[in-house]
C-alpha atoms as an extended CHARMM CRD file, in Angstrom:
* protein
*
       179  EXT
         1         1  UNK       CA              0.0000000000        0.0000000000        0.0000000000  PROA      1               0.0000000000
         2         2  UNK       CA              2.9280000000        2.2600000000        1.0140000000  PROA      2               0.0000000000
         3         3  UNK       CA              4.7610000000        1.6850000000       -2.6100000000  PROA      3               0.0000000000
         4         4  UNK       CA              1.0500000000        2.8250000000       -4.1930000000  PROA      4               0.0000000000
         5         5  UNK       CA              0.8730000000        5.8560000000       -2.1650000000  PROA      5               0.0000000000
         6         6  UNK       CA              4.7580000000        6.5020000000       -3.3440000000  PROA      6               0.0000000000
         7         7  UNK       CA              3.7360000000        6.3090000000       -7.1540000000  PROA      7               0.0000000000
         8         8  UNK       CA              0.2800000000        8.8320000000       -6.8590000000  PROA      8               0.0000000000
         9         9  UNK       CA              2.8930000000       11.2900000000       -5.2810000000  PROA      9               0.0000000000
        10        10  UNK       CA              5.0990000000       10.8720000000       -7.5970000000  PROA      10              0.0000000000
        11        11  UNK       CA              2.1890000000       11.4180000000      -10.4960000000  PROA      11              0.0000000000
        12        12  UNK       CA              0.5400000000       13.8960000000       -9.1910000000  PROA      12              0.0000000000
        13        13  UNK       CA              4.1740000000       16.1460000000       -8.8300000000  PROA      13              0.0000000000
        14        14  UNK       CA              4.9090000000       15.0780000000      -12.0770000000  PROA      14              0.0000000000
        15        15  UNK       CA              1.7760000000       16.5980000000      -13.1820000000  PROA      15              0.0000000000
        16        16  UNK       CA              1.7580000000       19.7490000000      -11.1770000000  PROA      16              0.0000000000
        17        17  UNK       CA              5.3720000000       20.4700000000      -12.3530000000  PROA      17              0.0000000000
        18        18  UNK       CA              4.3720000000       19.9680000000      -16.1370000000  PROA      18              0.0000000000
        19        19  UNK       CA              1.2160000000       22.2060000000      -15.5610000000  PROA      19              0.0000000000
        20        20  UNK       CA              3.3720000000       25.0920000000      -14.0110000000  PROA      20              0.0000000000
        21        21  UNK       CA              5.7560000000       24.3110000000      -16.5490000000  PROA      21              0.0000000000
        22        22  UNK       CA              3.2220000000       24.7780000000      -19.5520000000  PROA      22              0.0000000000
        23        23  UNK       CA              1.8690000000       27.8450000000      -17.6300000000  PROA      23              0.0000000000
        24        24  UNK       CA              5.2260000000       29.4070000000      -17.6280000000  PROA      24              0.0000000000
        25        25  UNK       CA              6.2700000000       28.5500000000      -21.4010000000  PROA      25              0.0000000000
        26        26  UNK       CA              2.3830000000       30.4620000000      -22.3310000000  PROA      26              0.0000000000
        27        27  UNK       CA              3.1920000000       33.4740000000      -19.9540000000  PROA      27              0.0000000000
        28        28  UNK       CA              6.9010000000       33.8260000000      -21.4410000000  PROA      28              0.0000000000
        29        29  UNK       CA              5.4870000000       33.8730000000      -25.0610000000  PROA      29              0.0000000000
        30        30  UNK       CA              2.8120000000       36.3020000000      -24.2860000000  PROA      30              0.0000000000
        31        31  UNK       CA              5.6170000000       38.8310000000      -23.2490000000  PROA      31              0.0000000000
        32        32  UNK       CA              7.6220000000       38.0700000000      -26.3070000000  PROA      32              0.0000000000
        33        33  UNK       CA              4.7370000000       38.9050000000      -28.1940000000  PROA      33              0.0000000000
        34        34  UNK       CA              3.9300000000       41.8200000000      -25.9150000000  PROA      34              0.0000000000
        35        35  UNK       CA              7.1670000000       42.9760000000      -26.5920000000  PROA      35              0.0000000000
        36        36  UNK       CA              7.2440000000       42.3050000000      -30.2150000000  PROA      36              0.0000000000
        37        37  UNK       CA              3.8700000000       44.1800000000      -30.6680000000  PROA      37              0.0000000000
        38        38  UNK       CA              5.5080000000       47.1740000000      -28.6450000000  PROA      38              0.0000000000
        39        39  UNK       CA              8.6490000000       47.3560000000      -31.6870000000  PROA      39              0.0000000000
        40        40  UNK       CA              6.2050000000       47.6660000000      -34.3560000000  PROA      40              0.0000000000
        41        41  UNK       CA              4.5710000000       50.0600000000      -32.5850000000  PROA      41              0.0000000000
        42        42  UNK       CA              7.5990000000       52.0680000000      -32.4150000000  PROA      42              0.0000000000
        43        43  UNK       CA              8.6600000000       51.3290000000      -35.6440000000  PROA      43              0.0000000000
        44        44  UNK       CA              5.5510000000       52.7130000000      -36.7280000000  PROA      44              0.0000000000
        45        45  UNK       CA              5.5150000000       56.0570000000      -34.9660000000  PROA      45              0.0000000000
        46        46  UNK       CA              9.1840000000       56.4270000000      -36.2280000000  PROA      46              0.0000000000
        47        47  UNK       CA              8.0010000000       55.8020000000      -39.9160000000  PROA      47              0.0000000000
        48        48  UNK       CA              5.0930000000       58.2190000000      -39.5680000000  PROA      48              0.0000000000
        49        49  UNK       CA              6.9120000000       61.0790000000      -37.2680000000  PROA      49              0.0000000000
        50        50  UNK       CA              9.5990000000       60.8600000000      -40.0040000000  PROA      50              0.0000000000
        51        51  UNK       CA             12.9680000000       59.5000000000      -38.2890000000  PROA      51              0.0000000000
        52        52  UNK       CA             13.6620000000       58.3380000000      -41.2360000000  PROA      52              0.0000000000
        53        53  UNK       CA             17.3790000000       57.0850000000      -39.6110000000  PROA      53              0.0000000000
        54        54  UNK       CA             16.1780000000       55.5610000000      -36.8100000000  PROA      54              0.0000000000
        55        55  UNK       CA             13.6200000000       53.3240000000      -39.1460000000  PROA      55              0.0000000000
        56        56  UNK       CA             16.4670000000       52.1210000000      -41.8750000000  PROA      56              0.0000000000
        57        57  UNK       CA             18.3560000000       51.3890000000      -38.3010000000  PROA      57              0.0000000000
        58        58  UNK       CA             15.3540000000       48.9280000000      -37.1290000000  PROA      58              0.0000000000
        59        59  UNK       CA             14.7770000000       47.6600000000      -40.6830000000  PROA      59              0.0000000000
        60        60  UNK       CA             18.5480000000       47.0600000000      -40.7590000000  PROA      60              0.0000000000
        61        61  UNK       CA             18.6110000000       45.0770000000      -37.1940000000  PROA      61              0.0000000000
        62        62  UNK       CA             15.1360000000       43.4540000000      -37.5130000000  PROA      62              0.0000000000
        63        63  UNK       CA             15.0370000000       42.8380000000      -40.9840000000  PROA      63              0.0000000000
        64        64  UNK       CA             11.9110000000       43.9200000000      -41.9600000000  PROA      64              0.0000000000
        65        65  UNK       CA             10.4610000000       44.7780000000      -44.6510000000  PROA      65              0.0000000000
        66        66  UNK       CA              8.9940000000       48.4310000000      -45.5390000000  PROA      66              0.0000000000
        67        67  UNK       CA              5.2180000000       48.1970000000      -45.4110000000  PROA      67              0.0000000000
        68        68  UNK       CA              1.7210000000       50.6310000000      -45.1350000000  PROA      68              0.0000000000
        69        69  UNK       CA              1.1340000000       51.6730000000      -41.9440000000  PROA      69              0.0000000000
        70        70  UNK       CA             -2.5720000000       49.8850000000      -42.0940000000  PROA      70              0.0000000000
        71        71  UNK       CA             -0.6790000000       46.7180000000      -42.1410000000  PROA      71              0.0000000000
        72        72  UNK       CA              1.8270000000       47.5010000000      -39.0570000000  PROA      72              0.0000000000
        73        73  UNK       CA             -1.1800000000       48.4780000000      -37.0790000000  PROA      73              0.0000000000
        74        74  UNK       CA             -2.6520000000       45.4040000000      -38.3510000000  PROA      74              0.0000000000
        75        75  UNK       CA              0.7950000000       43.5490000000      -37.3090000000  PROA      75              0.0000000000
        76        76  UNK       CA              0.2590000000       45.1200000000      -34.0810000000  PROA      76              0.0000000000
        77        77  UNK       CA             -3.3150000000       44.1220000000      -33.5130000000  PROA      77              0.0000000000
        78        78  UNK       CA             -2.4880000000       40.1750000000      -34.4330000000  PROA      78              0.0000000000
        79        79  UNK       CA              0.6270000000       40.4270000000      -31.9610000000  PROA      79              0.0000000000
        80        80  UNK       CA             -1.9750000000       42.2860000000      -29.0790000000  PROA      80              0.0000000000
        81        81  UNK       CA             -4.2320000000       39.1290000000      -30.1530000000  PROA      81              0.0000000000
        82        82  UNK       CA             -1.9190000000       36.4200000000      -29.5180000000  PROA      82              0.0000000000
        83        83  UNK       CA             -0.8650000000       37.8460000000      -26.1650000000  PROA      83              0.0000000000
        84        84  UNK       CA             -4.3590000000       37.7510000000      -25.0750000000  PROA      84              0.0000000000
        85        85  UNK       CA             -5.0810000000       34.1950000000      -26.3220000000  PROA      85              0.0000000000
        86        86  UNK       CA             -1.6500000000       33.2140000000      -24.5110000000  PROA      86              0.0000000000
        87        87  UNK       CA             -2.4620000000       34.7960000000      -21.4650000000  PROA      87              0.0000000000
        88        88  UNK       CA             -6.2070000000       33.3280000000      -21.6960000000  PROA      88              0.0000000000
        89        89  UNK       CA             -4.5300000000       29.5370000000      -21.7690000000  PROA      89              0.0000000000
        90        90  UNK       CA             -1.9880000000       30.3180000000      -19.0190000000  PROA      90              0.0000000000
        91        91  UNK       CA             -4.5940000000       31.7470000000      -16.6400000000  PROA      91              0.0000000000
        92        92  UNK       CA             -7.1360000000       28.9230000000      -17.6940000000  PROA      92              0.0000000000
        93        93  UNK       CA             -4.4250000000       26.0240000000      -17.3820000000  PROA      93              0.0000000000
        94        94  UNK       CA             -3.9940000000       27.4280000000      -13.6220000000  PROA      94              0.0000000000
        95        95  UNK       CA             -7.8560000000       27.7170000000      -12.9250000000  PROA      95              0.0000000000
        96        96  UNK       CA             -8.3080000000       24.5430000000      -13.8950000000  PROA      96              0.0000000000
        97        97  UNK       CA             -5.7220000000       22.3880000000      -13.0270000000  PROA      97              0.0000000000
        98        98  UNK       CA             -4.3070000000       24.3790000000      -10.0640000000  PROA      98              0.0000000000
        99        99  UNK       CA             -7.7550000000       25.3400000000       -8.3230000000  PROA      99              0.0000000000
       100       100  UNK       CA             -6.4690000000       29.2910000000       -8.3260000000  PROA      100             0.0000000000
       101       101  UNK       CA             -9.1990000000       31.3340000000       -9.4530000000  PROA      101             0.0000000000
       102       102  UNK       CA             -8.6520000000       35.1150000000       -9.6680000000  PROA      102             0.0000000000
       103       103  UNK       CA            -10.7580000000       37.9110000000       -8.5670000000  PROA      103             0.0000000000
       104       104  UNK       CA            -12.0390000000       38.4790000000      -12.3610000000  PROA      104             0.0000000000
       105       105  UNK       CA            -15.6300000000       38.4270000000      -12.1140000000  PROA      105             0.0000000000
       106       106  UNK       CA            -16.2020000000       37.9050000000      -15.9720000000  PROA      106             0.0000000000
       107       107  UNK       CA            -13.1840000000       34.9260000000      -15.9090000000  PROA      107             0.0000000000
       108       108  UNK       CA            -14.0440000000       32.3280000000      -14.4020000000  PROA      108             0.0000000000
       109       109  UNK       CA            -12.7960000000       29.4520000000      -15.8670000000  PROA      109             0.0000000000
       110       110  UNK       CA            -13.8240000000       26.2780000000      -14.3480000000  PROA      110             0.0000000000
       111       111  UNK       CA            -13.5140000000       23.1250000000      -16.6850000000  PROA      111             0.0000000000
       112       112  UNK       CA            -11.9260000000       22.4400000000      -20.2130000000  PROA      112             0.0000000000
       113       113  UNK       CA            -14.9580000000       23.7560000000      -22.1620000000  PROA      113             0.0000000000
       114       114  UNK       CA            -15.0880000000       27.3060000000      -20.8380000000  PROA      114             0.0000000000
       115       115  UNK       CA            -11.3140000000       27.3230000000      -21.8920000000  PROA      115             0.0000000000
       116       116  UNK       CA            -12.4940000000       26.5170000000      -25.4390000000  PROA      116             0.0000000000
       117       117  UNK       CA            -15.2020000000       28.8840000000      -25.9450000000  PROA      117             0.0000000000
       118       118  UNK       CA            -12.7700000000       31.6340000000      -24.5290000000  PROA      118             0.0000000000
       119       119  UNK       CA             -9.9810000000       30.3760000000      -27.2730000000  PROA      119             0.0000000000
       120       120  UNK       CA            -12.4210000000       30.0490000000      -29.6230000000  PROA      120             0.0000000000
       121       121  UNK       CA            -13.5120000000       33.5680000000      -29.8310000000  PROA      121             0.0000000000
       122       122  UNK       CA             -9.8740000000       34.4010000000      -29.9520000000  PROA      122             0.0000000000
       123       123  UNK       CA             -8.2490000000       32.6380000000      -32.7600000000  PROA      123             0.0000000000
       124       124  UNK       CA            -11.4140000000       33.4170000000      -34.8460000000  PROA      124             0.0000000000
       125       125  UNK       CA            -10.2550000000       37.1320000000      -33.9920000000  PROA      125             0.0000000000
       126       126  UNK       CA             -7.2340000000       36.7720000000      -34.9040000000  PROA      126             0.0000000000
       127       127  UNK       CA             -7.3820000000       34.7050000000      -38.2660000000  PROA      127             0.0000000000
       128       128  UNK       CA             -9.7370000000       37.4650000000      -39.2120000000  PROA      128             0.0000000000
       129       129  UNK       CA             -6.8280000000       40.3740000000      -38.3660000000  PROA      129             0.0000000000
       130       130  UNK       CA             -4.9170000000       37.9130000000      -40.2630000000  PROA      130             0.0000000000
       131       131  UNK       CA             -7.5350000000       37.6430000000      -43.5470000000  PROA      131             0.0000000000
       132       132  UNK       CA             -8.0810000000       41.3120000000      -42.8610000000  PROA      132             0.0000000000
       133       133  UNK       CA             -3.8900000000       42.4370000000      -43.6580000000  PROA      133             0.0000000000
       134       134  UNK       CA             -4.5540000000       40.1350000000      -46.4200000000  PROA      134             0.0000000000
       135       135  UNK       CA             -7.3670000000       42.1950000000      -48.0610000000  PROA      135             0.0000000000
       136       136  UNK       CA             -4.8290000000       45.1200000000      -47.6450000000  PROA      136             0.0000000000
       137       137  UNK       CA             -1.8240000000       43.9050000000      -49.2250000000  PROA      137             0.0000000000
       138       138  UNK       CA             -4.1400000000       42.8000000000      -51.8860000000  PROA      138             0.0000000000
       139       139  UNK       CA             -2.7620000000       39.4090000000      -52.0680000000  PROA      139             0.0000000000
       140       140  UNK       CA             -3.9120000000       37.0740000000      -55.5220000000  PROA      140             0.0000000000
       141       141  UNK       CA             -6.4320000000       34.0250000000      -54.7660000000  PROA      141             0.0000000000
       142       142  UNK       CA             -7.8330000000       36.5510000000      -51.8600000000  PROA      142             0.0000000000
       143       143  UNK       CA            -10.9270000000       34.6920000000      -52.4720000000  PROA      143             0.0000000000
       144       144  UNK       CA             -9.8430000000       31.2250000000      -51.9230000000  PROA      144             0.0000000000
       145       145  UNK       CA             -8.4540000000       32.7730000000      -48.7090000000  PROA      145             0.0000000000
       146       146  UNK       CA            -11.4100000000       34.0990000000      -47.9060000000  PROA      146             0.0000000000
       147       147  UNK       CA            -13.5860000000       31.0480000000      -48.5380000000  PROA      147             0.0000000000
       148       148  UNK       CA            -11.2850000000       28.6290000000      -46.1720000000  PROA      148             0.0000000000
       149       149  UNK       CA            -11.4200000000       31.1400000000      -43.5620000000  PROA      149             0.0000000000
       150       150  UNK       CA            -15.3900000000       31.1260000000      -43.7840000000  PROA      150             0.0000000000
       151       151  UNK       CA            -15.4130000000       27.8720000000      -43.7120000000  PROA      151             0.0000000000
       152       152  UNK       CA            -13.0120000000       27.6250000000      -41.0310000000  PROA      152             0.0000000000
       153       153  UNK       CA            -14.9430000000       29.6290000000      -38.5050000000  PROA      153             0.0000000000
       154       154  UNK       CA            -17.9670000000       27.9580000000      -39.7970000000  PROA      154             0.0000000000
       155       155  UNK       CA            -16.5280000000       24.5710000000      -38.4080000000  PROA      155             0.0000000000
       156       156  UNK       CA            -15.7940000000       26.4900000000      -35.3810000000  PROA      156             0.0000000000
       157       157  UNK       CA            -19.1570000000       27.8560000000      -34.5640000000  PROA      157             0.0000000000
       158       158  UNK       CA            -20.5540000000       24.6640000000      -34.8680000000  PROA      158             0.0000000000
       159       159  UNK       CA            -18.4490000000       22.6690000000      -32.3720000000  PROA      159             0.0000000000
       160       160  UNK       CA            -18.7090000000       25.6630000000      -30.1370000000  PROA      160             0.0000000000
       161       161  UNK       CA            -22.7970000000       25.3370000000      -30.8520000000  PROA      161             0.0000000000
       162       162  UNK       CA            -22.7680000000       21.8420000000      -30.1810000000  PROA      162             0.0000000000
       163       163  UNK       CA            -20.9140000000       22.1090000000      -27.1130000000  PROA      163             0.0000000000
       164       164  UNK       CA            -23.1970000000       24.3660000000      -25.3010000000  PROA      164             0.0000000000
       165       165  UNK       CA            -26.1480000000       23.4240000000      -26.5880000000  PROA      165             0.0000000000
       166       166  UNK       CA            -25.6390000000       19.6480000000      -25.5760000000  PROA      166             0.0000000000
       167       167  UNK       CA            -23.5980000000       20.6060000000      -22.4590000000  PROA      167             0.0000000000
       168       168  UNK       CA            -25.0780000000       18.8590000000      -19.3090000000  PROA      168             0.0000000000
       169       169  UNK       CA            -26.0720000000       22.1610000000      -16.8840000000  PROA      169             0.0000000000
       170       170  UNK       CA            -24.9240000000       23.2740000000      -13.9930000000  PROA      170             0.0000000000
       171       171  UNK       CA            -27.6160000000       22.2880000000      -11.8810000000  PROA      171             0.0000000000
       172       172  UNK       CA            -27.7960000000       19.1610000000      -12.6020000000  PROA      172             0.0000000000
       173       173  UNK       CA            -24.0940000000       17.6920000000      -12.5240000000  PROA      173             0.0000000000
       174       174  UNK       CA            -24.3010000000       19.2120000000       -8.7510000000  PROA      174             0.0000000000
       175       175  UNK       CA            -27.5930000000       16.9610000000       -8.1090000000  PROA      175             0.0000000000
       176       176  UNK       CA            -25.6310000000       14.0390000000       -9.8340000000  PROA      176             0.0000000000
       177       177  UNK       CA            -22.9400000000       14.4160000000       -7.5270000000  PROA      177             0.0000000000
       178       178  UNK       CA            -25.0960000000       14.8140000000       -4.6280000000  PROA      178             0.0000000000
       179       179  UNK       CA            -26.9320000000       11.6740000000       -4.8530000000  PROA      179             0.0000000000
């Protein structure tokens, strides 16, 4: 019995440790993205103030390439996006699995589900920002683009349809669980 006990320890570190470890690989990449949103931004105001120095300087360290301004802000947008879904999974990985739950009224994430629905809305954000720069650089086969995306976020409003419309209530998994 003692050598059973042992092993659940043993799991259940092994799975707090890779939870925290998940949690702090999604945190870290929402700052990198935080922080790469933050250089566009400032490559942007430098572009439109005029310094024109200080932008051949960036686009000479960063290597990037010169674009419109509608499609930095859009860069920025997309890099804002995917902070907030990476943030959204940290912060749902430790409600879940680590029983923390913050002082957010309006997130409240309490089982896998809720987690989806809150990605969900997300990524279809963002894969419009992304179909959205694409419209602006006028890119060819725009509307084969346009139709996968559709039916992309099609797909995904179904499964997120089906999931709370045959999703058990609230009510009664606590009288299941009661009896």
């Amino acid at each position: 019995m003692a050598k059973r006990q042992i092993e659940d320890k043993y799991i259940s570190l092994v799975f707090i440790i890779s939870i925290k470890l998940a949690i702090f690989v999604m945190a870290s990449a929402a700052l990198v993205s935080s922080i790469a949103a933050l250089i566009t931004l400032l490559i942007l105001i430098f572009d439109l103030v005029g310094f024109a120095v200080a932008r051949d300087f960036l686009d000479l360290v960063l290597g990037l390439e010169e674009k419109p301004a509608v499609l930095e802000l859009l860069d920025i947008v997309e890099f804002a996006l995917l902070t907030v879904m990476l943030l959204i999974f940290a912060f749902g990985l430790n409600s879940i699995f680590m029983q923390r739950h913050y002082k957010v009224t309006a997130f409240k994430i309490v089982d896998i589900d809720q987690l989806k629905r809150y990605l969900t809305g997300t990524i279809v954000t963002l894969f419009g920002t992304a179909f959205l720069e694409r419209v602006f650089a006028r890119e060819p086969e725009l509307l084969l683009s346009g139709v996968g995306l559709g039916v992309f976020i099609l797909a995904l409003v179904a499964y997120i349809y089906v999931l709370i419309r045959y999703a058990e209530p609230e009510e009664e998994k606590q009288e299941e669980s009661s009896e």
